[in-house]
Structure formats: C-alpha cells, structure tokens
N, CA and C atoms as an extended XYZ file, in Angstrom:
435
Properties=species:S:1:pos:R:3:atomname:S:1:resname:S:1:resid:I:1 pbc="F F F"
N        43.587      -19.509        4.542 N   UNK     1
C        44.819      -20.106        4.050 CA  UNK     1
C        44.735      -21.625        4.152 C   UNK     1
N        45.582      -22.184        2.993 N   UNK     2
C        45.239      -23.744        3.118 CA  UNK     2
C        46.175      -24.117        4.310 C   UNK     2
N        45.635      -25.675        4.881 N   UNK     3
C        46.296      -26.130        5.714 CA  UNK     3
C        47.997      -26.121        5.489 C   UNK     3
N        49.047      -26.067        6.927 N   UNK     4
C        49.923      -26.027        6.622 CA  UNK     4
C        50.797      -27.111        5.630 C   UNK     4
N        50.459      -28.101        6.386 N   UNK     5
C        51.274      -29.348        6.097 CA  UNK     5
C        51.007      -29.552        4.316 C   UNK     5
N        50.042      -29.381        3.768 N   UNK     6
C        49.996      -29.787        2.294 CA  UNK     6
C        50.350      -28.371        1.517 C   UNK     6
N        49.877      -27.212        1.933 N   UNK     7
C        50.538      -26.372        1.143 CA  UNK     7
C        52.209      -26.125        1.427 C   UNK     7
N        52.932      -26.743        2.510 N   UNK     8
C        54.060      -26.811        2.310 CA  UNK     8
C        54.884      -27.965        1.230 C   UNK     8
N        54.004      -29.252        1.008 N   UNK     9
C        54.542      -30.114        0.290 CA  UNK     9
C        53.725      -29.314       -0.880 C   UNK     9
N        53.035      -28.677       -1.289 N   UNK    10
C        52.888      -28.434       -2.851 CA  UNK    10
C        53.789      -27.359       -3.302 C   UNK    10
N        54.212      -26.641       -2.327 N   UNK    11
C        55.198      -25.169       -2.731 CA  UNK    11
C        56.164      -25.972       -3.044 C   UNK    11
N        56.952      -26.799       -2.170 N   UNK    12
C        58.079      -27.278       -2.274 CA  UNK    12
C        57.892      -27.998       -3.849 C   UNK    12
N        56.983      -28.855       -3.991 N   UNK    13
C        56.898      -29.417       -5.702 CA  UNK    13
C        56.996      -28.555       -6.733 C   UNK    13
N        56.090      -27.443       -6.507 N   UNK    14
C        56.035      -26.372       -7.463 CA  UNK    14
C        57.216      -25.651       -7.853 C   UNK    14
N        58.122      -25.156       -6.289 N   UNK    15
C        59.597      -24.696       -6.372 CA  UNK    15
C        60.175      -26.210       -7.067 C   UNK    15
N        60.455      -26.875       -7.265 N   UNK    16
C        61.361      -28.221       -8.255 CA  UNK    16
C        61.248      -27.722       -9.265 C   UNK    16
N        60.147      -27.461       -9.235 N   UNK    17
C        59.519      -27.492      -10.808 CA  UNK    17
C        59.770      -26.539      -11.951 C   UNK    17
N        60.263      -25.120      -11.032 N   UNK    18
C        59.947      -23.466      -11.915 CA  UNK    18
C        58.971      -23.297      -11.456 C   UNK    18
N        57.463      -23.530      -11.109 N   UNK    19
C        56.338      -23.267      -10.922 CA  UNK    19
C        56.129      -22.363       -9.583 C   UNK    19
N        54.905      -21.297       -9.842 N   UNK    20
C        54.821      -20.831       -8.979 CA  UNK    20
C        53.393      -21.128       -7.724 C   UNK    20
N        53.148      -20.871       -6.391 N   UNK    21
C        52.088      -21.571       -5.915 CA  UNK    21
C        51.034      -19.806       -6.376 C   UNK    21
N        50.206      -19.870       -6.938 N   UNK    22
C        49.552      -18.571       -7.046 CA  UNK    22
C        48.186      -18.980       -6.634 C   UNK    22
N        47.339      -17.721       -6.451 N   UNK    23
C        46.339      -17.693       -5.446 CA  UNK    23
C        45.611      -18.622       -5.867 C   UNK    23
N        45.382      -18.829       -7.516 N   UNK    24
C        44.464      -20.091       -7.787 CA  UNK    24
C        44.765      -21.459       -7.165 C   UNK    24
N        45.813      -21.293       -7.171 N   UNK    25
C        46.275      -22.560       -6.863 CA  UNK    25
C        46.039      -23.078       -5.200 C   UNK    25
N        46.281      -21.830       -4.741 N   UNK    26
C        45.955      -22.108       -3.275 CA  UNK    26
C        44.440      -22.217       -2.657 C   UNK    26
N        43.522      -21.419       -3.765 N   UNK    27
C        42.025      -21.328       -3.397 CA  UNK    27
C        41.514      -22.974       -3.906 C   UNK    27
N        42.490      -23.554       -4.974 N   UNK    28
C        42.003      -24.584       -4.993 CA  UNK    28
C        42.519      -25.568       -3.956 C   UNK    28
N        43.746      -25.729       -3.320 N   UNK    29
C        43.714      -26.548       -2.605 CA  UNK    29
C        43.039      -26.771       -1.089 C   UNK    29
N        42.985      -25.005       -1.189 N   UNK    30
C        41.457      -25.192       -0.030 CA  UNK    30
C        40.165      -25.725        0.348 C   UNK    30
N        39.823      -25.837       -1.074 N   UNK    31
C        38.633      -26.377       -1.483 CA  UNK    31
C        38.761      -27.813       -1.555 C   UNK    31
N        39.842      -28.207       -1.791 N   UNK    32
C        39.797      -29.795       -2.026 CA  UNK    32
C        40.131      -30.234       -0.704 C   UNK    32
N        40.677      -29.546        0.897 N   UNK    33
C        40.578      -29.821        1.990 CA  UNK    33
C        39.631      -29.574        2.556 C   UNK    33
N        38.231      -29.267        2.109 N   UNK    34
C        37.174      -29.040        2.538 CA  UNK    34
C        36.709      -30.262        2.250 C   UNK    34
N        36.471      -30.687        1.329 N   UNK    35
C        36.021      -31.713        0.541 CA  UNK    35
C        36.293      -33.641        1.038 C   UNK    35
N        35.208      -33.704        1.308 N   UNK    36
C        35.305      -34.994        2.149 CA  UNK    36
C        34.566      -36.291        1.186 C   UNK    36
N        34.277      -35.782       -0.230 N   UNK    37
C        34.170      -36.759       -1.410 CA  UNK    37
C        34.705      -37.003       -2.278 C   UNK    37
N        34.382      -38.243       -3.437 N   UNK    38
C        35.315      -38.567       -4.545 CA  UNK    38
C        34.575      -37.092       -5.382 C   UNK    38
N        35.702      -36.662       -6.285 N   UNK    39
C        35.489      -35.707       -7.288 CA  UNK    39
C        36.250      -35.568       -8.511 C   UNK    39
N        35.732      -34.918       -9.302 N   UNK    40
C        36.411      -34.970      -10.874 CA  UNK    40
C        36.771      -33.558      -11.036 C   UNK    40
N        37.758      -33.393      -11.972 N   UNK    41
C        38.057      -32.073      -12.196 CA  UNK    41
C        37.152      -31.166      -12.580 C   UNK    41
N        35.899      -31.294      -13.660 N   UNK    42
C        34.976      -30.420      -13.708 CA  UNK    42
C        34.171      -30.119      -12.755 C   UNK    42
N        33.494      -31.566      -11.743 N   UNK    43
C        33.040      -30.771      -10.931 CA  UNK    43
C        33.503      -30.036       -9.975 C   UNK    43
N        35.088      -29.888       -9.842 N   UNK    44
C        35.720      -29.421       -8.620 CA  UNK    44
C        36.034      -27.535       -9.138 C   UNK    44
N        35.708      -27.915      -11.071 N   UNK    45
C        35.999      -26.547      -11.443 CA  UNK    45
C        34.524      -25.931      -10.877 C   UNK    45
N        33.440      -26.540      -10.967 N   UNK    46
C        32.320      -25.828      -10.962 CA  UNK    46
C        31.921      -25.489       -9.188 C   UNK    46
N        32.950      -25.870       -8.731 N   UNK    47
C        32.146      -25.720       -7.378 CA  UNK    47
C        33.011      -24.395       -7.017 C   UNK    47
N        34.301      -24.547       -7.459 N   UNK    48
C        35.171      -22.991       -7.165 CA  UNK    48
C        34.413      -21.652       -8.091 C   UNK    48
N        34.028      -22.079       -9.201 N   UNK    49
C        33.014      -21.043      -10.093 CA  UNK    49
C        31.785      -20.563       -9.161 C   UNK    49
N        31.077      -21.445       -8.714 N   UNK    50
C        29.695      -21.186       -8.134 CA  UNK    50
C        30.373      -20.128       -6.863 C   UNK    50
N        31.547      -20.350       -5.789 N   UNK    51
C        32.182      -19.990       -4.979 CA  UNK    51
C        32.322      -18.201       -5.070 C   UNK    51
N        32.432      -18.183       -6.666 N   UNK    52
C        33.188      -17.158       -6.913 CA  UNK    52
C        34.546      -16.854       -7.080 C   UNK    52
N        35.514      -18.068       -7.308 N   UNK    53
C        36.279      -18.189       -7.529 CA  UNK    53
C        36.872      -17.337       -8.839 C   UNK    53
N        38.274      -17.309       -8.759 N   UNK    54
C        38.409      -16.873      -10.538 CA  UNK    54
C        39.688      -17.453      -10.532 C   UNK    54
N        39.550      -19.033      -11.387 N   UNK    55
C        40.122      -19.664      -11.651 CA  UNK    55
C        39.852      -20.564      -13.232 C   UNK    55
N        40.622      -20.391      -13.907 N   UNK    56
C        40.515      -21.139      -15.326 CA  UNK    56
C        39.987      -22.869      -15.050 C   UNK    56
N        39.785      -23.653      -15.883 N   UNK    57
C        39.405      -25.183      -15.958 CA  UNK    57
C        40.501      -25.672      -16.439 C   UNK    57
N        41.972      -24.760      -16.919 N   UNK    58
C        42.945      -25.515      -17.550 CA  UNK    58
C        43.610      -25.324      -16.250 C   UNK    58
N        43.924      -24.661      -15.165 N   UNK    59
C        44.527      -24.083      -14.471 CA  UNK    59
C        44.426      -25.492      -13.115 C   UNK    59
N        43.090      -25.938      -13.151 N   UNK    60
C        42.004      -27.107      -12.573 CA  UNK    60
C        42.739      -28.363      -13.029 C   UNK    60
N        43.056      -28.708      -14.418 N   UNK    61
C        43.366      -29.880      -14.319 CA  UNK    61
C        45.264      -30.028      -14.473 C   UNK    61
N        45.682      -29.046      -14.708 N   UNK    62
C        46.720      -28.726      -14.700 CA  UNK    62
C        47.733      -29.183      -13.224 C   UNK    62
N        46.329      -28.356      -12.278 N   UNK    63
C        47.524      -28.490      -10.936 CA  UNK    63
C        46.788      -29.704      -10.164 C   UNK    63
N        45.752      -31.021      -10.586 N   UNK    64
C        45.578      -31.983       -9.808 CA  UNK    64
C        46.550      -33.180       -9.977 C   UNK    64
N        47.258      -33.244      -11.160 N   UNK    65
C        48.866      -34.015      -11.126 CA  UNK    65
C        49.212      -33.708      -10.177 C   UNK    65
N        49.885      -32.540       -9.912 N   UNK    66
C        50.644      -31.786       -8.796 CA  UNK    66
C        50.135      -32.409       -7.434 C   UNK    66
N        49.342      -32.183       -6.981 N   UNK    67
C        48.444      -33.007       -5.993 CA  UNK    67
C        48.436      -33.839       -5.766 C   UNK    67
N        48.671      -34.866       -6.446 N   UNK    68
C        48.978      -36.127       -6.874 CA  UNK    68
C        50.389      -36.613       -6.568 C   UNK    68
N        51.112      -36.114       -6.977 N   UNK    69
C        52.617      -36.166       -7.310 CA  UNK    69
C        53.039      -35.663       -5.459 C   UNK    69
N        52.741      -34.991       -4.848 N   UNK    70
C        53.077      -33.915       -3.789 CA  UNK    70
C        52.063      -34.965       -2.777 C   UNK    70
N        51.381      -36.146       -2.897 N   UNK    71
C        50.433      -37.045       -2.079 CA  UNK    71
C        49.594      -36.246       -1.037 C   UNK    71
N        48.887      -35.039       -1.509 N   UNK    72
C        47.708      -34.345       -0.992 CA  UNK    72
C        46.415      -35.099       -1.412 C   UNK    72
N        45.776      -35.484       -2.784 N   UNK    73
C        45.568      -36.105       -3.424 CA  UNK    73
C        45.704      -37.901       -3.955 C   UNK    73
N        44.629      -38.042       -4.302 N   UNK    74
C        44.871      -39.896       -4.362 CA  UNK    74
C        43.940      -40.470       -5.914 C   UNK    74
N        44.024      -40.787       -6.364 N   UNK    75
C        43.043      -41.214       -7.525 CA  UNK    75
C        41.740      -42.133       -7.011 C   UNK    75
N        40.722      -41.645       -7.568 N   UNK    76
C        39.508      -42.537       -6.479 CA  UNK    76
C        38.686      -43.234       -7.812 C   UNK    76
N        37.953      -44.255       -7.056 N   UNK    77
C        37.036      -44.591       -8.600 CA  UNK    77
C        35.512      -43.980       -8.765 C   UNK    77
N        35.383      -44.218       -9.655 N   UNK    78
C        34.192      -43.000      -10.617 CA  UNK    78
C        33.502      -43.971      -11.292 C   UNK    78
N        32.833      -43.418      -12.350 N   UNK    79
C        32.073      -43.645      -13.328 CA  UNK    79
C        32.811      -44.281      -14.431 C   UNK    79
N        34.057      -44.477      -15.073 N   UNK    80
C        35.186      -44.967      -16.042 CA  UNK    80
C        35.197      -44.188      -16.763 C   UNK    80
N        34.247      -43.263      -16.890 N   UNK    81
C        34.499      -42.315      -18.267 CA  UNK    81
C        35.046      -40.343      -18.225 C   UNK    81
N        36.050      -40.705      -16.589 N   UNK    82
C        36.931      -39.835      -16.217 CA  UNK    82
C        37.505      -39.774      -15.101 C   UNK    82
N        38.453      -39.145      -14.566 N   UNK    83
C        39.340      -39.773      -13.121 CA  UNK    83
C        38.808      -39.130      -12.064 C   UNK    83
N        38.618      -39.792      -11.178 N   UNK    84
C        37.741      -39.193       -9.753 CA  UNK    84
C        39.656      -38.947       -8.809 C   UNK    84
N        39.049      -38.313       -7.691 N   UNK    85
C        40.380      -37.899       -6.889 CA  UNK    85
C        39.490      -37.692       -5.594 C   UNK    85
N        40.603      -37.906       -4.362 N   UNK    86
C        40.132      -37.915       -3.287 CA  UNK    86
C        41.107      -37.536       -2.529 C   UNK    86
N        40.971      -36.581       -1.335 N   UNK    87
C        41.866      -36.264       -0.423 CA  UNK    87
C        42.822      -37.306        0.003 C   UNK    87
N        44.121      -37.429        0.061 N   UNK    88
C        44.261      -38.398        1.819 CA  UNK    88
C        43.983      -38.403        2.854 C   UNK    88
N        43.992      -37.405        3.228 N   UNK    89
C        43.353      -36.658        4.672 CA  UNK    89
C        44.032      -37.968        5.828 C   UNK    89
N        42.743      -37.560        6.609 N   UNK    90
C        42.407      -38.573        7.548 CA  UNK    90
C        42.934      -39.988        7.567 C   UNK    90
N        42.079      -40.670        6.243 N   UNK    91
C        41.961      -42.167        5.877 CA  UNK    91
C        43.257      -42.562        5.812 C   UNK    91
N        44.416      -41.386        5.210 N   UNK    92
C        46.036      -42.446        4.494 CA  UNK    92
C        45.381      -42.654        3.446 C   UNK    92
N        46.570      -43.212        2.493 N   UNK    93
C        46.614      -44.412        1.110 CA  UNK    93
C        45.516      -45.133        1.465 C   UNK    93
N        44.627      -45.337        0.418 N   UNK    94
C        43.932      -47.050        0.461 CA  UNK    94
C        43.789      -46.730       -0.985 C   UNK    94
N        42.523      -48.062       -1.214 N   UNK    95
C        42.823      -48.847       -2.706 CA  UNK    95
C        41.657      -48.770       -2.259 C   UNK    95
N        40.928      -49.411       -3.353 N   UNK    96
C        39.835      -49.441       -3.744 CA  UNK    96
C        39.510      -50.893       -4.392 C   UNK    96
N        38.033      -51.287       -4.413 N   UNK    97
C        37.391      -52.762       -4.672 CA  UNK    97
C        36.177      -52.255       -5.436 C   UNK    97
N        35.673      -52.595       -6.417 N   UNK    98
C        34.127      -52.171       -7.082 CA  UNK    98
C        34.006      -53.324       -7.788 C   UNK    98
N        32.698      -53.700       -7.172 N   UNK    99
C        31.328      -54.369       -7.751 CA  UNK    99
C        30.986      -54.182       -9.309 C   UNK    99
N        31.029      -54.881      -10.058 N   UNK   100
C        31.055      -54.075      -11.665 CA  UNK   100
C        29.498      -54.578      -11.600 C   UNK   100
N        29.015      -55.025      -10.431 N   UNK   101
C        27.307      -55.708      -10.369 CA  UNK   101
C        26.704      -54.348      -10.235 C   UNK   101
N        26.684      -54.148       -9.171 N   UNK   102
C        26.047      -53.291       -8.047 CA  UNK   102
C        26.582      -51.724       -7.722 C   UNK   102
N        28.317      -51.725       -8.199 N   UNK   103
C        28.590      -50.874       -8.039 CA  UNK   103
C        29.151      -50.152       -7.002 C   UNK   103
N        29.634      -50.936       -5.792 N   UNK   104
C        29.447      -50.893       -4.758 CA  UNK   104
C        31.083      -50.733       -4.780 C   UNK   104
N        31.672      -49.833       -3.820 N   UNK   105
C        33.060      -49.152       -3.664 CA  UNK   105
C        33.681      -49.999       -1.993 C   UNK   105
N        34.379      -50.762       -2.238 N   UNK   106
C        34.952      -50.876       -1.376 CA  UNK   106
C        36.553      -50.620       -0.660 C   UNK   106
N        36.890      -49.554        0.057 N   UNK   107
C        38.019      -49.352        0.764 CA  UNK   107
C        39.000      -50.042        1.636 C   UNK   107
N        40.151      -50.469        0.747 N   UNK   108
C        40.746      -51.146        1.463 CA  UNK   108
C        42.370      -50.613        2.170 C   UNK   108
N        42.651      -51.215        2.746 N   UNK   109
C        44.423      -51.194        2.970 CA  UNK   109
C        45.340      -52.139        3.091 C   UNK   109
N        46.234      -52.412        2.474 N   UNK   110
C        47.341      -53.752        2.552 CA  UNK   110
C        48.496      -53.229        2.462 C   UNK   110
N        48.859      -53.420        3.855 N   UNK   111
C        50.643      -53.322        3.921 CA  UNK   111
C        51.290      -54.387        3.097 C   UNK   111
N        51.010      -55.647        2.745 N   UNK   112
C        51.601      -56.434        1.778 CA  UNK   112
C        51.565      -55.914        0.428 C   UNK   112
N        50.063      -55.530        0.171 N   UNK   113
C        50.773      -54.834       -1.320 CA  UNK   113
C        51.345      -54.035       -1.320 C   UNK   113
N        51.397      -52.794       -0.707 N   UNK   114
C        52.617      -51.919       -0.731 CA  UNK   114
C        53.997      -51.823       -0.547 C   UNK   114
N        53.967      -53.242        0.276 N   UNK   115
C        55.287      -53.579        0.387 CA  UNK   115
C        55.965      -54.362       -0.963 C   UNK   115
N        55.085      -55.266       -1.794 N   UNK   116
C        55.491      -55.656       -3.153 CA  UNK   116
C        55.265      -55.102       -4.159 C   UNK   116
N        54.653      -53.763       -3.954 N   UNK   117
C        54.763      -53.008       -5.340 CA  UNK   117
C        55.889      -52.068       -4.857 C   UNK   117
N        56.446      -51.424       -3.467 N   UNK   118
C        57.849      -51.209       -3.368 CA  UNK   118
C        59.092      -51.924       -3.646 C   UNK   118
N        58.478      -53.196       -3.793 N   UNK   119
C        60.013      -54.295       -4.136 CA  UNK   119
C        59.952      -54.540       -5.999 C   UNK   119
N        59.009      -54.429       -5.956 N   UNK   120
C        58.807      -54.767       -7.186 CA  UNK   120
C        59.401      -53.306       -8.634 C   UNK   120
N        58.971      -52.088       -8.124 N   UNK   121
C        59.510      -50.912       -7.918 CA  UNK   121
C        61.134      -50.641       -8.583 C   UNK   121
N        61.611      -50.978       -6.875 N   UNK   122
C        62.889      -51.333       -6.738 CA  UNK   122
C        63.860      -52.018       -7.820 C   UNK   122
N        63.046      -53.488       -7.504 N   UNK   123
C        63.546      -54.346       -8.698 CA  UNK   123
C        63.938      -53.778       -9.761 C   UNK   123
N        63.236      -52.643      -10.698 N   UNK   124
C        63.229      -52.406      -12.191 CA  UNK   124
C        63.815      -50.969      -11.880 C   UNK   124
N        64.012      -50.131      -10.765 N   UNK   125
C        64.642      -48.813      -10.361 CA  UNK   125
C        63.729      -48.006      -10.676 C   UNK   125
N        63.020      -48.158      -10.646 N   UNK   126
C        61.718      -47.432      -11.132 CA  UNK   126
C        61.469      -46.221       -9.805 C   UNK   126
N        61.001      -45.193       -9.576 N   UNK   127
C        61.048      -44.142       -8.550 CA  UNK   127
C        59.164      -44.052       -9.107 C   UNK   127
N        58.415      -44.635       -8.000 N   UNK   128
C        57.062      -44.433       -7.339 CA  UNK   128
C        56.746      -43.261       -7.198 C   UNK   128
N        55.997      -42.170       -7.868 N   UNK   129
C        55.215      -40.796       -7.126 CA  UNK   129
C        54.090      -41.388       -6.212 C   UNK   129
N        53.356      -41.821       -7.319 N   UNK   130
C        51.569      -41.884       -6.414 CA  UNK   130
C        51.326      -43.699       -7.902 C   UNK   130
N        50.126      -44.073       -7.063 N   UNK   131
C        49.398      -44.845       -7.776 CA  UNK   131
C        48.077      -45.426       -7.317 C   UNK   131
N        47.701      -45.992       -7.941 N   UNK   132
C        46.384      -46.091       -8.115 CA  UNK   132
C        45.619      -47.770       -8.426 C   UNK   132
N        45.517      -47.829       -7.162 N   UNK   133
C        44.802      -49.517       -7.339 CA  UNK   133
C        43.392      -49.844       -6.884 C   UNK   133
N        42.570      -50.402       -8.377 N   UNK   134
C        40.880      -50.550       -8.032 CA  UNK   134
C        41.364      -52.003       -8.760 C   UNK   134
N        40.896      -52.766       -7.496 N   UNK   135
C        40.247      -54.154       -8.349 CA  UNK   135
C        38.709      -54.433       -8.848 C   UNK   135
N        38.604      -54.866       -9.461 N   UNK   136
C        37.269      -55.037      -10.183 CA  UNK   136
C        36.198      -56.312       -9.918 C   UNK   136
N        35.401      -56.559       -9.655 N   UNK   137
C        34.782      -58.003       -9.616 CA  UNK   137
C        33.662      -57.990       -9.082 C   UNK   137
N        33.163      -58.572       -8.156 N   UNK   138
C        31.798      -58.691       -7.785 CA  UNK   138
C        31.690      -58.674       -6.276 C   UNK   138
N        31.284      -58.189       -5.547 N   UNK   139
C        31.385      -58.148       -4.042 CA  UNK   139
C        30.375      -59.208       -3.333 C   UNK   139
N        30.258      -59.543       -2.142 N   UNK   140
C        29.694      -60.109       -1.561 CA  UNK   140
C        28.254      -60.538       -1.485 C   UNK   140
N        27.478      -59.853       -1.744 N   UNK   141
C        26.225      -59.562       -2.146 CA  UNK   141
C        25.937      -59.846       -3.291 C   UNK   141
N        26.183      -59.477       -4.340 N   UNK   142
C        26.364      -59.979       -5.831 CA  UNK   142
C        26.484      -61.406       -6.039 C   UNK   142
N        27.627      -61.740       -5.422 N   UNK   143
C        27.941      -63.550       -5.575 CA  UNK   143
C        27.106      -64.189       -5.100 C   UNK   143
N        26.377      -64.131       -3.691 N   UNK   144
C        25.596      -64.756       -2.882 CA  UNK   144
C        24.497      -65.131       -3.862 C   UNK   144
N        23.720      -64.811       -4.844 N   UNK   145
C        22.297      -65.112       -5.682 CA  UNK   145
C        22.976      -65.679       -6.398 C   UNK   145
C-alpha cells in the first residue's frame, strides 16, 4: 500500500473531483515513492509494464497532474523535449538551475522567491496549485574558460 500521508492527499483530490483512487492509480503512486529520480511519463509507464503492472499510458499521464496538483509530485528538468517529474519526498519544494553549456542541474531553495511569487499571486488573486521554476544559463565551470 502506498504511503499514508500522499495517498491521503490524492484520495482527498480525486474525491473534489468525482474521481475515483483505483488500483492503477495506487500501484502507480507506489512506484513513484520508490523512485528517487527525475522521470517522464513514458518511462514511468514502462517501468510499471516491465513490473507487471496493468495499467494504460493514458491512465499514466492522466493521473501525474493529479500529483502535481495534490504536491506528491514536482516538475523536474529533462531533456526540453518532454516534462520530467520528481517526488517531493525528503528534499521539499526546490527549483532548479541548468547549465545550457554542460548541462549540469543545479538544486536550489529560496524562501524569498516563494515568498514573492506568493505576493505576487495574491496581488492578481490568482490561487497557486504547484509550479515550476528552472533558470537557465551557464554555471560555474562553464564561465570560468
């Protein structure tokens, strides 16, 4: 059974919703609390397939919003040419920094930005689920040559 604490915040989303939590849904969020890397929806379909899972790929990208939305889930950076996702787990919220040189992922945390993208938020009444911040540029190593 998945951990308590996140399969109670995804039932509760799912109950808002009409939605129901069904076994796929729960075999997947098991799997993504196993999971201690960035991942994409196909490969997260193919690793429940290899498992033996029996779960659809629409079913896969369907309920990682949900995940998202319910902050089990975090948007991570990838390759650009599809959305990576990463537990919260452990770590909390962070953000992300990449090297567009080298490539190089750096993890960050700022209570100041979170505190001005909550005011900022605010300002316009806007209601925050989840988001997603990678700055882009060149890291330390890169600049130095």
């Amino acid at each position: 059974m998945a951990r308590g604490e996140e399969s109670v915040q995804l039932k509760a989303l799912l109950d808002s919703k009409g939605l129901k939590f069904t076994h796929e849904r729960q075999q997947l969020l098991e799997e993504i609390l196993k999971t201690k890397h960035h991942f994409d929806a196909d490969s997260l379909y193919e690793i429940l397939k290899a498992k033996g899972v029996r779960i659809s790929r629409d079913t896969v990208y369907r309920t990682l919003p949900l995940l998202l939305e319910c902050g089990v889930l975090q948007k991570s950076v990838g390759d650009g040419r599809r959305e990576y996702f990463e537990r919260v787990g452990t770590k909390g919220h962070h953000d992300h920094m990449v090297c567009i040189q080298c490539s190089r992922i750096i993890e960050f945390k700022s209570d100041e930005i979170e505190k001005i993208q909550d005011a900022v938020c605010e300002s316009h009444g806007f209601r925050l689920i989840f988001h997603d911040h990678r700055l882009f540029g060149y890291c330390q190593s890169c600049t130095k040559g």
